[in-house]
C-alpha positions as CSV (number, residue, x, y, z in Angstrom):
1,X,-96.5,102.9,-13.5
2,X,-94.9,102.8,-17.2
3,X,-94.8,106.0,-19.3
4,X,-95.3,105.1,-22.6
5,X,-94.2,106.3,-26.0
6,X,-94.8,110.1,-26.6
7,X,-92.8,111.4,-23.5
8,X,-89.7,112.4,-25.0
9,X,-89.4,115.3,-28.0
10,X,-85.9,115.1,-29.4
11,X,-82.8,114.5,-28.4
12,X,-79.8,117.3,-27.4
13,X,-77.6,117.7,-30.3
14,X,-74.8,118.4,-27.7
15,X,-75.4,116.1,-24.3
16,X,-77.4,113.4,-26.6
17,X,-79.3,113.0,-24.2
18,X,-83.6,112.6,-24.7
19,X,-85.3,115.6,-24.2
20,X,-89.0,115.0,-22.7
21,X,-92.0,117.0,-23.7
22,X,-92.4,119.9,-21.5
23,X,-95.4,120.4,-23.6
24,X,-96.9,117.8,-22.0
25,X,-94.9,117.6,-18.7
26,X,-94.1,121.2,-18.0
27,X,-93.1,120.2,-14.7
28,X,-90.0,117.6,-16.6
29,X,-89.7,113.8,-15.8
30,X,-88.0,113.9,-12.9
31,X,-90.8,115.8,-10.8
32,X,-93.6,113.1,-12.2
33,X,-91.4,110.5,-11.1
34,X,-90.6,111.8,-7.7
35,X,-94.6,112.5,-7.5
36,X,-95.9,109.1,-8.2
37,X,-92.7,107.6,-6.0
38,X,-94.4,109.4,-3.5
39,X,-97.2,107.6,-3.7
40,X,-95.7,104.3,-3.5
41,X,-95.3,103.6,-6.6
42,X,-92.6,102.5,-9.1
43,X,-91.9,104.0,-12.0
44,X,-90.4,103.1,-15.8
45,X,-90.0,105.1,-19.1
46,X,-90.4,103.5,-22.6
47,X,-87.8,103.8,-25.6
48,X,-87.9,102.0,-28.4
49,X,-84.6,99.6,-28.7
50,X,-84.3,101.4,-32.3
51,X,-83.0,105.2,-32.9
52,X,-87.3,106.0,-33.4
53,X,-89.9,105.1,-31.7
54,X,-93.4,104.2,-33.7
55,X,-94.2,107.8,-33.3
56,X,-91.2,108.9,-34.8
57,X,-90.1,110.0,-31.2
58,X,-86.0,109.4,-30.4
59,X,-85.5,106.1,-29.4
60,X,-82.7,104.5,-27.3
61,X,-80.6,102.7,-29.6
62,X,-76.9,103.2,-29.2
63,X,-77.5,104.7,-25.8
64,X,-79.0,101.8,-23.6
């Protein structure tokens, strides 16, 4: 399964590291991941090679 764009919120000014929606996933990434693991399944997370993604979400450039 593929999470596409629209996961992530911002980035931490400090750790620069994405920051997901917990909006959307109030339970965080790593719980969704380790669910659908579970299940058999693999698991991937989009980011846009560029610093924004088309929704204006931070992307992964610089950091990949």
């Amino acid at each position: 399964m593929n999470l596409d764009d629209c996961w992530q919120i911002e980035r931490s000014l400090s750790t620069k590291k994405i920051i997901e929606d917990k909006a959307k996933f109030p339970s965080g990434i790593g719980n969704l991941s380790a669910y659908v693991h579970s299940k058999g399944l693999l698991f991937g997370l989009y980011s846009d090679a560029g610093t924004k993604t088309c929704q204006g979400r931070p992307g992964g450039y610089g950091f990949e």
